[in-house]
Structures are given as C-alpha cells and as structure tokens.
C-alpha positions in Angstrom: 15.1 -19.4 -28.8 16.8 -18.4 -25.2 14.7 -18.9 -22.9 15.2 -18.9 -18.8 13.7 -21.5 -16.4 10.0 -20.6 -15.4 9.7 -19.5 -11.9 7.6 -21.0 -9.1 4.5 -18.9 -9.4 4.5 -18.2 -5.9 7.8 -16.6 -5.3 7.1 -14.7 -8.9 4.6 -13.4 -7.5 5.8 -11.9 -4.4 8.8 -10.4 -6.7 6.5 -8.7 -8.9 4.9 -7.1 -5.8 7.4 -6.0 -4.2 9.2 -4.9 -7.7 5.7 -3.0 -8.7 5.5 -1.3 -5.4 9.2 -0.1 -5.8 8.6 1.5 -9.1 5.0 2.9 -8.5 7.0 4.5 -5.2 9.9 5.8 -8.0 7.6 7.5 -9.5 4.4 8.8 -7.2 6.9 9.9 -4.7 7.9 12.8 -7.3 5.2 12.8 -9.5 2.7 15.8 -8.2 6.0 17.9 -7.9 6.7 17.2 -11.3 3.4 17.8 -12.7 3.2 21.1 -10.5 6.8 22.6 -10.9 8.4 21.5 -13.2 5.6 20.8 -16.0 4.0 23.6 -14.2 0.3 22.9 -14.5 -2.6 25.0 -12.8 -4.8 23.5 -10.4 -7.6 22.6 -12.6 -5.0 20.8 -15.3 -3.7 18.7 -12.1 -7.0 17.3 -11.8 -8.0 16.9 -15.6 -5.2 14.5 -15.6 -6.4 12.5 -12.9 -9.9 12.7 -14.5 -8.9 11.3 -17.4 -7.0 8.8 -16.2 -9.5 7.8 -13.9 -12.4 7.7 -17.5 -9.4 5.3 -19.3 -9.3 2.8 -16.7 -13.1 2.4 -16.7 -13.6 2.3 -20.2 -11.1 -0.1 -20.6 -11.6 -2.7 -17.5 -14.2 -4.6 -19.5 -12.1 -5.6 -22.5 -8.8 -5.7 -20.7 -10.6 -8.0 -18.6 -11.9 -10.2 -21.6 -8.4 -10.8 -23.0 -7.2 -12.3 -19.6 -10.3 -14.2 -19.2 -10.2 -15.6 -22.5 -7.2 -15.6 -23.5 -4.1 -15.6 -21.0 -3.6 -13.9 -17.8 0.4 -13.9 -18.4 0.0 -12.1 -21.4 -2.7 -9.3 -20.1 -0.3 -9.2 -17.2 3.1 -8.5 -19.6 1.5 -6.7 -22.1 0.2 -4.4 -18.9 3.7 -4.1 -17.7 4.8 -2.7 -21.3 2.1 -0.2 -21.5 2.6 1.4 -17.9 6.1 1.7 -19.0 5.5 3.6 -22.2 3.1 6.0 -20.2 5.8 6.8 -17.1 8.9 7.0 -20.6 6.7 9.6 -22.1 5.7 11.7 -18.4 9.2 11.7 -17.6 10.9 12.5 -21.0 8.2 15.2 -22.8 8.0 17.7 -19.3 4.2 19.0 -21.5 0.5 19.3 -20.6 -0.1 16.9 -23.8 2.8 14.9 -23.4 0.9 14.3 -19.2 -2.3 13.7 -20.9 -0.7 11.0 -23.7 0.7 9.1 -20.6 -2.1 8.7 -18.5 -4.0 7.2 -21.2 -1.1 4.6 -21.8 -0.3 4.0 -18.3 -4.0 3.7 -17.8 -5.0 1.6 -20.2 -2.0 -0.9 -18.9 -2.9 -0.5 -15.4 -6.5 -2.2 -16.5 -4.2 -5.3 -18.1 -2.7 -5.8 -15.3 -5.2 -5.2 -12.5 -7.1 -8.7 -11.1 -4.9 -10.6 -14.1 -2.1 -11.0 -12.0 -3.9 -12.3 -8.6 -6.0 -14.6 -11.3 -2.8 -15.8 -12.5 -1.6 -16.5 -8.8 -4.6 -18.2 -8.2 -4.7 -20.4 -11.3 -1.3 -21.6 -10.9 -1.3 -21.8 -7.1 -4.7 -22.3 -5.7 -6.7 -20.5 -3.3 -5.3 -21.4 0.1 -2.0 -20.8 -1.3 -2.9 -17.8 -3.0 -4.9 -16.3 0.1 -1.5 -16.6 2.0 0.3 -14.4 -0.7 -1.9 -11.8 -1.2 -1.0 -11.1 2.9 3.0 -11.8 1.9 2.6 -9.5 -1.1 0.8 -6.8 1.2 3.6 -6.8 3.5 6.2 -7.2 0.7 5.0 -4.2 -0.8 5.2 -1.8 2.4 8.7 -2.4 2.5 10.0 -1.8 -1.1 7.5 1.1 -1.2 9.5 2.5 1.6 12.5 1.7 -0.3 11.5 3.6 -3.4 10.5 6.2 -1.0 14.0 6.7 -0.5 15.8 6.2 -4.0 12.9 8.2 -5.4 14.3 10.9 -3.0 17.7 10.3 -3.7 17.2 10.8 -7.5 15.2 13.1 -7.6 17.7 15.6 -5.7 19.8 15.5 -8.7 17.2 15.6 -11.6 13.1 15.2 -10.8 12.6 13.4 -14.0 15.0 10.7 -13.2 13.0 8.4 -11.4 9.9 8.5 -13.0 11.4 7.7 -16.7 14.2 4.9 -14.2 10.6 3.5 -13.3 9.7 3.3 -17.1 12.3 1.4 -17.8 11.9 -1.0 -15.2 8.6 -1.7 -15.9 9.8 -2.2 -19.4 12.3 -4.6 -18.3 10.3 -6.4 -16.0 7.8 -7.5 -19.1 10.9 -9.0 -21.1 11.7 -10.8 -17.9 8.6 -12.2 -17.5 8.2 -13.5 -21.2 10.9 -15.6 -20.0 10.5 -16.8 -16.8 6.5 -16.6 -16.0 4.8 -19.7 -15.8 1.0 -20.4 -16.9 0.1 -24.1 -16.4 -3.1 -23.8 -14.6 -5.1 -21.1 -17.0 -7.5 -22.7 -19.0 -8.8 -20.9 -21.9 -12.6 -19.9 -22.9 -13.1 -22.7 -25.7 -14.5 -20.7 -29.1 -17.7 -21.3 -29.1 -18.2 -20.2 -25.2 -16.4 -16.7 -25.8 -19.3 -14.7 -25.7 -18.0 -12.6 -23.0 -19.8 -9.8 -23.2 -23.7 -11.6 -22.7 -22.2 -12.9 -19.6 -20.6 -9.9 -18.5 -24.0 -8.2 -19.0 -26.4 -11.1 -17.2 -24.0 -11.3 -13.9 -23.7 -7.3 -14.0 -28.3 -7.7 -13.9 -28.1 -10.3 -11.4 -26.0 -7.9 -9.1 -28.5 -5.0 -9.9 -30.9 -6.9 -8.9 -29.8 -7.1 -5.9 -29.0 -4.1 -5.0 -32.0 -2.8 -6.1 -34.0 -5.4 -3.5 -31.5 -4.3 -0.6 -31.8 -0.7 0.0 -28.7 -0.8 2.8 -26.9 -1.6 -0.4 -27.8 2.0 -2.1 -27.3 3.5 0.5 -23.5 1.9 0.7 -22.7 2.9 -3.4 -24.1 6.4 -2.6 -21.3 6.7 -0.3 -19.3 5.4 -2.4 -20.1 7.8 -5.1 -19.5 10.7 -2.6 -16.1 9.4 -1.3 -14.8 9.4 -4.9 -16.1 13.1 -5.0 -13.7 14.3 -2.9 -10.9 12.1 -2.9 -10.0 12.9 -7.0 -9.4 16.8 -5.7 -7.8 16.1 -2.3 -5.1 14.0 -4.6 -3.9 16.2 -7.3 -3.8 19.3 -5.0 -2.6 18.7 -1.7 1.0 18.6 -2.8 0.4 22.1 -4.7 -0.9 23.5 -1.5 2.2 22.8 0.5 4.6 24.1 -2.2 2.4 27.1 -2.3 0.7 27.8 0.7 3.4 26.3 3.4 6.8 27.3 4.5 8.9 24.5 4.6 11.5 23.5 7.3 14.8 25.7 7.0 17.2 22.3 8.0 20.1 21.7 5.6 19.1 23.1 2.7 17.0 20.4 2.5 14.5 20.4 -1.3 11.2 19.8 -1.4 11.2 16.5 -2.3 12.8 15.3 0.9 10.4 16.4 2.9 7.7 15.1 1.1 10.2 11.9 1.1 10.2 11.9 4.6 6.3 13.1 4.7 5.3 9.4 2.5 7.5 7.7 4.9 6.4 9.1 8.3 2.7 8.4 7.0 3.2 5.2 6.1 4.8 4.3 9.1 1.8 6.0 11.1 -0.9 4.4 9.0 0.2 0.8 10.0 0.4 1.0 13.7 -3.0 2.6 13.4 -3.9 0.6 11.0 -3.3 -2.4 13.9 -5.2 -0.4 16.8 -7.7 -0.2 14.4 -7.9 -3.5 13.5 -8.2 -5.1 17.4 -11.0 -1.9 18.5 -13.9 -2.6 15.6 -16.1 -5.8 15.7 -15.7 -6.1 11.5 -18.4 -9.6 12.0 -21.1 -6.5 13.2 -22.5 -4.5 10.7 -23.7 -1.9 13.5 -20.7 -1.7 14.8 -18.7 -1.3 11.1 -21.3 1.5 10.6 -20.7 3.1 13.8 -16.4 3.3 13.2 -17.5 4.7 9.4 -19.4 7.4 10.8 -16.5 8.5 13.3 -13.8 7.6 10.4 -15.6 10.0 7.9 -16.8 13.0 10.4 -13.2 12.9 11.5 -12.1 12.9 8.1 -13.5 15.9 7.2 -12.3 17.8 9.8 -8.9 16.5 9.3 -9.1 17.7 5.2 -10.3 21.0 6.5 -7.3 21.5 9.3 -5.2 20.8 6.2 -6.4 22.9 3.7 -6.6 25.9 6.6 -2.8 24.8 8.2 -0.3 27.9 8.1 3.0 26.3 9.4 4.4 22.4 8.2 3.9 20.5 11.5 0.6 21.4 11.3 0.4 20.2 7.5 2.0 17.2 8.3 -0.1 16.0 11.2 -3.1 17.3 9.2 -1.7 14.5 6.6 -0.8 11.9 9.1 -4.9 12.6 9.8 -6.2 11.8 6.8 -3.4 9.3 5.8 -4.8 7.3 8.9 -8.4 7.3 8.3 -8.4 7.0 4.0 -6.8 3.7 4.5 -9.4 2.0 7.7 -11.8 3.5 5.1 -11.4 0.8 2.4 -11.1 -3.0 4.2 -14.2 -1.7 6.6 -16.5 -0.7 4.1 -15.2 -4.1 2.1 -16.3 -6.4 5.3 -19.4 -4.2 5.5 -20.6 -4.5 1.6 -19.9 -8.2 2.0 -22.1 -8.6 4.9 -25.2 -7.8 2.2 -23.6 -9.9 -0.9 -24.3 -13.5 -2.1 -21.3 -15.1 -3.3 -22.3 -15.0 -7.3 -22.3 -11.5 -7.7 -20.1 -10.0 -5.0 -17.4 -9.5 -7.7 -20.2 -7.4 -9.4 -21.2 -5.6 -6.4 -18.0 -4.1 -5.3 -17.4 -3.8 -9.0 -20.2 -1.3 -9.1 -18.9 0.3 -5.8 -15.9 0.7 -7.5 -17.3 2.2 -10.7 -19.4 4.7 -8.5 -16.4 5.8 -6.9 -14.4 6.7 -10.2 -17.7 8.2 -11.4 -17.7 10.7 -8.3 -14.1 11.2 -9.0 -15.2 12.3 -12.6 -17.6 14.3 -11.4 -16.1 16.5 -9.0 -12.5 16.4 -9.1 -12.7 18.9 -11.8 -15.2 21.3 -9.5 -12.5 21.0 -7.3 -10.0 22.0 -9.7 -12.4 25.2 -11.2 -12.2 26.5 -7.5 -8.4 25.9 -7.0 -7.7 28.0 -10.4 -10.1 30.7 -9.8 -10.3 31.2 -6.0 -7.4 29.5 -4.0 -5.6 25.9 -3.1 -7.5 26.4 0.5 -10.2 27.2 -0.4 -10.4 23.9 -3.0 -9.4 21.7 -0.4 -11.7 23.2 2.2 -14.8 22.8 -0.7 -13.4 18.9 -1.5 -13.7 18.2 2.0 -17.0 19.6 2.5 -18.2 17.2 -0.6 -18.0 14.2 2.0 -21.2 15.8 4.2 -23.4 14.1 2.7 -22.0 10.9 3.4 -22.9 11.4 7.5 -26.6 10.9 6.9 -26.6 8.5 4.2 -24.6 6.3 7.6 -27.3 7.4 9.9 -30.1 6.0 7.6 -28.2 2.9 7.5 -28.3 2.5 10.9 -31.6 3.5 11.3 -32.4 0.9 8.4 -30.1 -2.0 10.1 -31.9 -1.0 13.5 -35.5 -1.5 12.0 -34.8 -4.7 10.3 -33.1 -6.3 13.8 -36.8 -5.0 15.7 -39.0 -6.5 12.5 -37.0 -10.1 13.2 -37.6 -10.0 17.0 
C-alpha cells in the first residue's frame, strides 16, 4: 500500500495548526452572514443552532474522549478531521434550516474527536517540554493563517458566499487522507483490555474533583461565573453580525459588500486584541489571586457596558469600536480566570475542575442563548443584545464575595 514518510510530530503539529486555523477562518469569517442572509434564519433559529451544537459537543466529549484514551489519539484526531468536513460540505452545499442543524451535529460531534486528542498526541510523541514550547508556536501559528483566511475567506466569498465554507470542507477532508499517511504515533500506549473500564474512572476523578469544590467555596463561586458568562456569550455570538446587517449602515467606499467589512472588522480586532492582549499581560500580577480578581471585576463591568454601547450603536465606527471593546476584554477573560481557578486546584483533578468550568459554561449557553434568541425574534436585535449583556450582572457580586472570601481567609491566617 502507498504510503508517504511519517512526519516529525513536532513540525506536524504546527502544520495542522496553522492549516485548522486557516480553514476554521474560511469558514467563520462568512458563516453568520450565511446563516442570516443567505439561509435566511430568524434570530431565535441563529441561536438554536448554536444551542445545539453547543448540547453535541457535551454529550459526546466523554466517549470521544474514551476512543483516544483507549484506543489511538491519531485516529480520534483523523476520524475528527473527516467528520468536521462532512458538517461544513453539508452547511455550504444544502443553503436549509435542517440541512444547518444536520451539520452542527456532524461538525460537532468531530470537533469532540479532535479536541485535547491532538495536544495528547503532541505530547505522547514529543514530550512535555517539547510540547509546552509548541502549544506557544502553534498559538502564534494560528494568528497568522487565521488572518490569512480572513482574507481568502473575503476574497471568495465576494464571488459566491458558499464557496469557502464547502472549500473548507474539503480541506478538512483532505487533510484526514493526508494524515493517514504521514501522522506518526510511536509514543501512545494503549489501555490494555482488562484496564478499559473507562467510565468507573471517569466517574471517581469527576467525585474527587467535586469534592473539592464542594470543600472550597471560592471555587463555586468561580463556576457560578462561569455558568453566567456562558449565558450571555451563546446570544452575543449568533446575533451580533445580524444586528449590523440590520441595524447599521455600512461604509458607502467602493461598493464595497458586506463581507469585507466584516473581513476587515475580524482583522482589525484581531490585530487590536494582541497588543492589548500584551498591555494586559505586563499590568496584572497573574501569581495574586486578589489582584486576578480585581482585573476580572473591571474586565466584566467594562464588558457589559461595552455589549450594551453595541447593541445601542447607530452608525459603524461606533459598532466597530463597540466590537474592538468586547473583542479586547472576551479574550483577557479566559487565561485570567485559567491562572485564577488553578490557584485553588491540586494537580489530580485540575483537568476535572476546569472540565466542570467548562461544562458550566456550555450549560449557561444552553440555557440562555435561546432567551436571547425569543427576545431578538419578538422584540428587536437591540434589545436582545442589550438583555444578553445585562445577563453578565450577576457575575459583579459573585467577584465581590470572592474577594471578600479571599480577604477573610488572608485575616484568619494572620
């Protein structure tokens, strides 16, 4: 059988970063203006897809995650690679609410393959040191070909919208034959038969790290937020792209279509978002967990008001800078409350633990995305937006009691 050399791991790896971030960019670039336009679905229908897509990938993490544990990460990684492809083909190809609906659940469920089995793959065939210094490669790999698909997705799209999103299909598709050939997987070691109960030990580490959070109440207090992050974020999402075709004039330059300036509205943020990303980085003490609270608390009070100076904006320099906003802030969100939950974790069940932040989150995505979406199909795109962003209130005094709880437990030790 034909069969190319097998890469070294470490380069693959890098590739199929930056080649995943180039097609993810294909396609999300377009995608909401797709879904709105030319697929034409209400504001409540935008969100059930992301709802359900958001129920497939949790159902399906456990026993996605089972066949790479047990049985090989290069194959939960390639069979993942065919399955988002067959999602994207059938988005792009059958412009329908079903046919939107059929492909989240495919995309989803391959999204779930190849999530954590490809850095377990990295890290089984290169090691941890090695693999620590690709993951920041890979980060900074991906920036740049998502800019890069930015662009193409832009340049497509201006002669037919579909065209990148089913291009991206097929690249995902090719991508998995490529790997069959040329992926390595000398280091995975596979569950012998008789230990391959992974379920029972799924369920005791998931106890332990209950447990735990149960004893610690600064940890509740952290998944709450959580929970009321992903209750606003599901909404914001699927509608803020509806709002500006709706709601916002855009720029009269050159004839210009709408999907260059949300081209250059991606590319503008993204550029944004890393030199704040860098201010941000040197200005909070991430080895305080006082201080960590403290930049949350401004991050999500200014978030808010950011979401609601969008959702009320009248001209597209305000909308943009409204997005620039939120752009900003949504991404110091995630590696600060990381550092922060791992100030309160042992080692053996911080996996769990963020786990279980992570589950919250897609549980407050379930939860009120489609409120969200109700409001936007009965009342108005503002006034959704303005409601999603009022959702995150309740995460200002869930902070202040972790301070207050922080504060009390630095006096007791005094």
């Amino acid at each position: 059988m034909f069969s190319l050399k097998k890469w070294d791991a470490y380069r693959l790896y890098l590739m199929m970063s930056g080649a995943t971030s180039f097609f993810f960019a294909l396609i999300f670039t377009v995608n909401m203006i797709y879904q709105a336009t030319t697929v034409g679905l209400n504001p409540l229908q935008l969100v059930l897809v992301g709802t359900l897509l958001e129920i497939v990938c949790f159902t399906f993490e456990i026993p996605t995650g089972v066949v790479a544990d047990v049985y090989s990460r290069r194959l939960s990684v390639i069979i993942g690679f065919f399955l988002i492809s067959i999602g994207f083909m059938i988005e792009g190809l059958f412009p329908v609410f079903s046919a939107v609906l059929l492909a989240q659940v495919a995309w989803g469920i391959g999204a779930t393959f190849h999530s954590g089995a490809m850095d377990a793959w990295l890290v089984d065939e290169v090691g941890d040191s090695r693999a620590a210094q690709a993951f920041l490669r890979a980060s900074q790999v991906g920036q740049l070909c998502g800019i890069v698909g930015v662009i193409a997705s832009v340049g497509l799209a201006t002669w037919n919208i579909q065209l990148p999103i089913v291009l991206a299909g097929v690249l995902f598709f090719a991508m998995g034959i490529w790997l069959i050939l040329v992926m390595p997987e000398n280091g995975f070691q596979p569950v012998p038969r008789t230990d391959r109960n992974s379920w029972r030990s799924l369920f005791k580490t998931f106890g332990e790290g209950v447990t735990l959070v149960r004893g610690r109440y600064i940890l509740l207090l952290i998944l709450a937020i959580s929970a009321v992050s992903g209750m606003f974020s599901e909404g914001f999402d699927r509608l803020w792209t509806a709002h500006i075709l709706e709601n916002i004039t855009l720029p009269n330059i050159g004839n210009f279509e709408p999907v260059i300036w949300f081209g250059f509205i991606n590319i503008s943020g993204a550029l944004v978002a890393l030199i704040s990303m860098e201010v941000i980085r040197r200005r909070v003490n991430t080895e305080k967990s006082a201080a960590v609270s403290q930049a949350l608390t401004l991050i999500y009070a200014l978030l808010i008001v950011a979401l609601v100076s969008f959702a009320i904006a009248q001209s597209f320099p305000q909308a943009v800078v409204a997005l620039w906003a939120i752009g900003v802030l949504r991404n110091a969100i995630h590696p600060l409350e990381n550092a922060w939950t791992n100030m309160f974790v042992e080692s053996q069940v911080r996996a769990t633990v963020l786990s279980m932040r992570a589950q919250l989150n897609a549980f407050g995505q379930i939860g009120g995305g489609p409120v969200v979406g109700y409001i936007g199909t009965i009342a108005s795109l503002r006034v959704a937006l303005s409601f999603s962003a009022l959702l995150l209130i309740p995460a200002l005094p869930l902070f202040a009691r972790s301070r207050a709880k922080q504060s009390f437990e630095v006096m007791a030790t005094e």
